[in-house]
DSSP file (Angstrom, degrees, kcal/mol; ACC not computed):
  #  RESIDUE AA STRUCTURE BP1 BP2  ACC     N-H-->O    O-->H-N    N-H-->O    O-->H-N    TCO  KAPPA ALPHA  PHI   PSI    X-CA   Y-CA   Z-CA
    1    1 A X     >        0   0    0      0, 0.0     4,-1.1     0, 0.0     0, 0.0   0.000 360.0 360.0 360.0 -32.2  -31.6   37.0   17.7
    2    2 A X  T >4  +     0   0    0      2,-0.2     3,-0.8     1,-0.2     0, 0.0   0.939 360.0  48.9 -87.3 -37.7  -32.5   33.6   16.2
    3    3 A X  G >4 S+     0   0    0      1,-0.3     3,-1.5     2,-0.2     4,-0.4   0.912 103.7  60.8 -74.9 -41.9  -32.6   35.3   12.7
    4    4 A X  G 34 S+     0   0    0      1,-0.3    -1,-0.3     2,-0.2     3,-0.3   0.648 105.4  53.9  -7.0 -54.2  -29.0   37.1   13.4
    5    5 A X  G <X S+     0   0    0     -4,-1.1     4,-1.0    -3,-0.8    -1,-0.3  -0.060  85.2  87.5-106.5  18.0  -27.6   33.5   13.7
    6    6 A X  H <> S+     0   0    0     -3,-1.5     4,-1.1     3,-0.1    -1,-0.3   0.640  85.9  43.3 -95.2 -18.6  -28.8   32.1   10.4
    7    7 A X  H  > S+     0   0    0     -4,-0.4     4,-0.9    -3,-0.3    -2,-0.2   0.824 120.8  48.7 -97.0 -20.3  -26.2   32.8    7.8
    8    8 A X  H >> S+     0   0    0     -4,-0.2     3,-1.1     2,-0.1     4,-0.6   0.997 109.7  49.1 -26.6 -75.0  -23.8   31.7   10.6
    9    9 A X  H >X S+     0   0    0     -4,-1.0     4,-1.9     1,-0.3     3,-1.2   0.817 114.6  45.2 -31.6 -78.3  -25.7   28.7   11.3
   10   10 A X  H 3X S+     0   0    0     -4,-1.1     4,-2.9     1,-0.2    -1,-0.3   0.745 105.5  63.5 -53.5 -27.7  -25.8   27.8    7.5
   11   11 A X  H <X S+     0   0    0     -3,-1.1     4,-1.2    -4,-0.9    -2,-0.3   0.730 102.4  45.7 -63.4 -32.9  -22.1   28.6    7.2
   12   12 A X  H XX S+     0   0    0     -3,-1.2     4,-1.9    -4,-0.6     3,-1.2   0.951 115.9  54.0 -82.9 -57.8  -20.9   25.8    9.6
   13   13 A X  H >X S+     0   0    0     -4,-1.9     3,-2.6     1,-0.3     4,-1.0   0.644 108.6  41.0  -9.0 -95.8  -23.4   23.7    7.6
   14   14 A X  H 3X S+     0   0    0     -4,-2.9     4,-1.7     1,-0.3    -1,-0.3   0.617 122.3  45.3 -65.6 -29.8  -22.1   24.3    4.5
   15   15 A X  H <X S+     0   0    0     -3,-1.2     4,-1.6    -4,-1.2    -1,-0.3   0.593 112.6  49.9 -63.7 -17.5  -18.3   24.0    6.2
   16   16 A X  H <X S+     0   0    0     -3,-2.6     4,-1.1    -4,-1.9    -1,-0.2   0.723 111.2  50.5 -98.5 -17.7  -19.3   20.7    8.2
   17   17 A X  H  X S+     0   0    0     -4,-1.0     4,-0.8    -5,-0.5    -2,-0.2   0.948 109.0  50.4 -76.9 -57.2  -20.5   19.6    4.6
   18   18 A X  H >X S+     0   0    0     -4,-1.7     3,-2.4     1,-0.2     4,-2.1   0.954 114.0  50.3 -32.5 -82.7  -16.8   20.7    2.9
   19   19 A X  H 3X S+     0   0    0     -4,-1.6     4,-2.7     1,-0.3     5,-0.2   0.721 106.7  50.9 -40.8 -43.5  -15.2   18.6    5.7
   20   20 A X  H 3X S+     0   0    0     -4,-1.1     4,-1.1     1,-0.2    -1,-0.3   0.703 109.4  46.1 -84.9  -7.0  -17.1   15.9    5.1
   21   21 A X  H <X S+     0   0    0     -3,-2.4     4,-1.7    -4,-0.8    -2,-0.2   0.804 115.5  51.6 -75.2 -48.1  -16.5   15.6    1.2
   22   22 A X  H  < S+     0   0    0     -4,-2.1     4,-0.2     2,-0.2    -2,-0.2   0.834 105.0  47.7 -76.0 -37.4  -13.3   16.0    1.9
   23   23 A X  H >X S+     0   0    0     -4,-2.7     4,-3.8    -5,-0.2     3,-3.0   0.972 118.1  51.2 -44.5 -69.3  -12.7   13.2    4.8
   24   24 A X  H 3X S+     0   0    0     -4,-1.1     4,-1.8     1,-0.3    -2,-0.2   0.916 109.5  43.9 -61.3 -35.5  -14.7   10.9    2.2
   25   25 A X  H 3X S+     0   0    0     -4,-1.7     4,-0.6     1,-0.2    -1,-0.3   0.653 115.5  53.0 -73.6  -5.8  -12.5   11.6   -1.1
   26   26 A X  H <> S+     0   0    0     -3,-3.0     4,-1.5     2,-0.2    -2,-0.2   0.689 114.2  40.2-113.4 -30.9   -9.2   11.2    1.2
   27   27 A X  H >X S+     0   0    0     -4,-3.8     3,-2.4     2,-0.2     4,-1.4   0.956 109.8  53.3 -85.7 -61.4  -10.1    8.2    2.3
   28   28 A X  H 3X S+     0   0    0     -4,-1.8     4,-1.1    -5,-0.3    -2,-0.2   0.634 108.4  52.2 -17.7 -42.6  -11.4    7.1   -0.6
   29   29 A X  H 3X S+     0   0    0     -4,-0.6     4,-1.3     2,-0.2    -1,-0.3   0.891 108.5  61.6 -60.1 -37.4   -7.6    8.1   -2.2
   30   30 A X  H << S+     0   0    0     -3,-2.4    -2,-0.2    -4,-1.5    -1,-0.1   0.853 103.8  42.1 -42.2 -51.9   -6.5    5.9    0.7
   31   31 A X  H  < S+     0   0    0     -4,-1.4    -1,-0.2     1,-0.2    -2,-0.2   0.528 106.2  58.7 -86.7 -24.1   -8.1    2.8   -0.4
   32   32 A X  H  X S+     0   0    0     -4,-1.1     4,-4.1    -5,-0.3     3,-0.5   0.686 109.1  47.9 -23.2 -52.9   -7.3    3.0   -3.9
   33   33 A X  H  X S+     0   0    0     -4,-1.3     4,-1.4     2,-0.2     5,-0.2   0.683 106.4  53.1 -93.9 -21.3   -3.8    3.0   -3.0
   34   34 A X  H  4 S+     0   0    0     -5,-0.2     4,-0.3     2,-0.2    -1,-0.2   0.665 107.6  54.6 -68.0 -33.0   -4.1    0.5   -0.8
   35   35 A X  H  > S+     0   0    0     -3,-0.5     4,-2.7     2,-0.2    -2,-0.2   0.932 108.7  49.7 -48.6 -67.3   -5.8   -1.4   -3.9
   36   36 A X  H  X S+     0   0    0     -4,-4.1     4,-2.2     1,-0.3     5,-0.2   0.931 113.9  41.6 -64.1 -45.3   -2.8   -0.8   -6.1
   37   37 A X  H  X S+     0   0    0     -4,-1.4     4,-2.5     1,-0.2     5,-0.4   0.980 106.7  58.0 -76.3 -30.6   -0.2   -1.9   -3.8
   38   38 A X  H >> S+     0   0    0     -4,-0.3     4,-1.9    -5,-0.2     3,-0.9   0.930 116.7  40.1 -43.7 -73.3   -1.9   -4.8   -2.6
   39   39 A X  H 3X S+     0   0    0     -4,-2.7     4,-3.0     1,-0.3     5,-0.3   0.924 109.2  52.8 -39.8 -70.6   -2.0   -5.8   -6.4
   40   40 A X  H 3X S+     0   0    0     -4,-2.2     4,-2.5     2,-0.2    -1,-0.3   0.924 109.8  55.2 -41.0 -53.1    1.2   -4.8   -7.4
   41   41 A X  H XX S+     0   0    0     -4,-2.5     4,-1.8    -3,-0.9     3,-1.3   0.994 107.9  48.2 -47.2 -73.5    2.3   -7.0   -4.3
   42   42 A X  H 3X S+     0   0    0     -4,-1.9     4,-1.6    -5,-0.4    -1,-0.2   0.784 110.7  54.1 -46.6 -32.7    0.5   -9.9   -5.6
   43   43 A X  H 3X S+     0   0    0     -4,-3.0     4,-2.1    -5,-0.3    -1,-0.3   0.849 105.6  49.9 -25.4 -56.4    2.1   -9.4   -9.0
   44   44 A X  H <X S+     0   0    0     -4,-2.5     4,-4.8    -3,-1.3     5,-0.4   0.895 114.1  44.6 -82.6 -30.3    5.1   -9.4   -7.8
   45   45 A X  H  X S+     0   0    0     -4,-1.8     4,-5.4    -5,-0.3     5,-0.5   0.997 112.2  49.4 -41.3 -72.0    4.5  -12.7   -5.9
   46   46 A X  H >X S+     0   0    0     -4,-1.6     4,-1.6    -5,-0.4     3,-1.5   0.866 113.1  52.0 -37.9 -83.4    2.8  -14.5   -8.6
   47   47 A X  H 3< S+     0   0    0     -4,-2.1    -1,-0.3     1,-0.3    -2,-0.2   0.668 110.6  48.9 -24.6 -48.3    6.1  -13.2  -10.8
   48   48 A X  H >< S+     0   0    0     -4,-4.8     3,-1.1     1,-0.2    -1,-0.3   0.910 108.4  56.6 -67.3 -41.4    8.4  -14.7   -8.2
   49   49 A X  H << S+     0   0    0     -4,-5.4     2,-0.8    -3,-1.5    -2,-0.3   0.912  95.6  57.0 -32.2 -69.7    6.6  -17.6   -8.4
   50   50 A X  T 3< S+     0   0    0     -4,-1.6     2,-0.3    -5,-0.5    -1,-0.2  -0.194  85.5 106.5 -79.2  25.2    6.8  -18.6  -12.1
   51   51 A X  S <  S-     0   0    0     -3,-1.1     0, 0.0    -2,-0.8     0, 0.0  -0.958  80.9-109.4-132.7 132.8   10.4  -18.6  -12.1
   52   52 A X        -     0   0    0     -2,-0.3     2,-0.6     1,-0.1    -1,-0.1   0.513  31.7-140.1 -16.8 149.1   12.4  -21.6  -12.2
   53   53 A X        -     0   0    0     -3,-0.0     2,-0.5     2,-0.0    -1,-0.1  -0.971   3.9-150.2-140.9 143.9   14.1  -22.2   -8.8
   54   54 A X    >   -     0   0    0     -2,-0.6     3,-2.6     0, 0.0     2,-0.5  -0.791  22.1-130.0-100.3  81.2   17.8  -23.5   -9.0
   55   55 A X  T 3  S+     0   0    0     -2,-0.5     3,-0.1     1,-0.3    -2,-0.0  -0.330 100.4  14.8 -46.1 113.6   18.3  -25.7   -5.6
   56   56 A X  T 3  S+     0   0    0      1,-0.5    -1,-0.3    -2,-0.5     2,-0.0   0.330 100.8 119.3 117.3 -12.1   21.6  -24.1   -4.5
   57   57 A X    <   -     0   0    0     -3,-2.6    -1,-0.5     1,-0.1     2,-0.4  -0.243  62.7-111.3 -97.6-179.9   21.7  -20.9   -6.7
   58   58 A X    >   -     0   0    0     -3,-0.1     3,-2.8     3,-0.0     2,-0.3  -0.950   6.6-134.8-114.7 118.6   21.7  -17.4   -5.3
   59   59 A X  T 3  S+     0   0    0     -2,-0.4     3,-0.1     1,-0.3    -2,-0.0   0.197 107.9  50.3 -80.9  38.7   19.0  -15.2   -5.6
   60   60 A X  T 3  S-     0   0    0     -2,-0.3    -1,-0.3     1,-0.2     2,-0.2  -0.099 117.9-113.1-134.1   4.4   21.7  -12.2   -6.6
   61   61 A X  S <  S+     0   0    0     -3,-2.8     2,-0.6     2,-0.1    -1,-0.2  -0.381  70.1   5.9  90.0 176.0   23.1  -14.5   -9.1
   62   62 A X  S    S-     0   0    0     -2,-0.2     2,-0.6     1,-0.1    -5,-0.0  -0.480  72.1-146.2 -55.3 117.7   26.7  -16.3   -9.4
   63   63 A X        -     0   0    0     -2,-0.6    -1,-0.1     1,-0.1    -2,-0.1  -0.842   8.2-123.1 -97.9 114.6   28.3  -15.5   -6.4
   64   64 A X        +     0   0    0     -2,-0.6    -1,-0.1     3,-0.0     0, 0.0   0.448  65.1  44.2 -67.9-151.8   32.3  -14.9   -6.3
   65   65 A X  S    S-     0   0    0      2,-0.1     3,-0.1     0, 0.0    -2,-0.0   0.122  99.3 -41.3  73.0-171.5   34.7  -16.7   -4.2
   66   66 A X  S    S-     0   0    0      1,-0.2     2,-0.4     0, 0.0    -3,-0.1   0.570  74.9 -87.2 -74.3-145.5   35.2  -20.1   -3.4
   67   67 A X        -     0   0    0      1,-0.1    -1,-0.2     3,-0.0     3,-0.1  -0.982  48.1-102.7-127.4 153.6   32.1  -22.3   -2.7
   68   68 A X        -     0   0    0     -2,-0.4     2,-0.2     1,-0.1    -1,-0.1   0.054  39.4 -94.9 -55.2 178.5   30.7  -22.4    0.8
   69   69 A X        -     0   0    0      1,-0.3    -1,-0.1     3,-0.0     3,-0.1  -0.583  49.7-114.4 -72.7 149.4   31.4  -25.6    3.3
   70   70 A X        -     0   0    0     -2,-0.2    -1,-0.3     1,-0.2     2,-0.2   0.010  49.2 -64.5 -68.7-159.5   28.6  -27.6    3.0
   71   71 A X        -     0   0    0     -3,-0.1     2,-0.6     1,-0.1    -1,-0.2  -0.619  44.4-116.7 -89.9 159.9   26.5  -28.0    6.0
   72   72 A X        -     0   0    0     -2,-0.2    -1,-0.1     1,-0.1    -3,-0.0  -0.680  53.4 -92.0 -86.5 122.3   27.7  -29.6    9.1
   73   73 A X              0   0    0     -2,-0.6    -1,-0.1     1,-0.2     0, 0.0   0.384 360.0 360.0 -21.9 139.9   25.4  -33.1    9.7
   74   74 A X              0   0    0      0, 0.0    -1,-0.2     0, 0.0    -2,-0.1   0.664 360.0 360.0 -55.2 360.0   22.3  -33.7   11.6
């Protein structure tokens, strides 16, 4: 009986083995990608950063119409 259930036995092995290569390379993709955007976020930071800021401009540019009211006093 016991020998009947070895090439089973070895077959979930070698399956349980699969799974588990595959869990570890998929997370592994995960965290990579997790890498990249993190970075790319900090890029883009840094990048916003290290340009001039205009008290009063618009961050779309010149904006059409008339010019707002100012604000009402404290």
């Amino acid at each position: 009986m016991m020998a009947a259930m070895q090439p089973m036995l070895h077959q979930q092995r070698r399956q349980e083995l699969w799974m588990m290569r595959w869990m570890a390379q998929i997370h592994t993709d995960i965290r990579e990608t997790q890498v990249t955007i993190h970075r790319g976020f900090q890029d883009l930071v840094a990048a916003m950063a290290a340009q001039p800021h205009r008290p009063g401009a618009s961050a779309e540019g010149e904006v059409p119409g008339p010019p707002a009211a100012p604000p009402p006093p404290p």
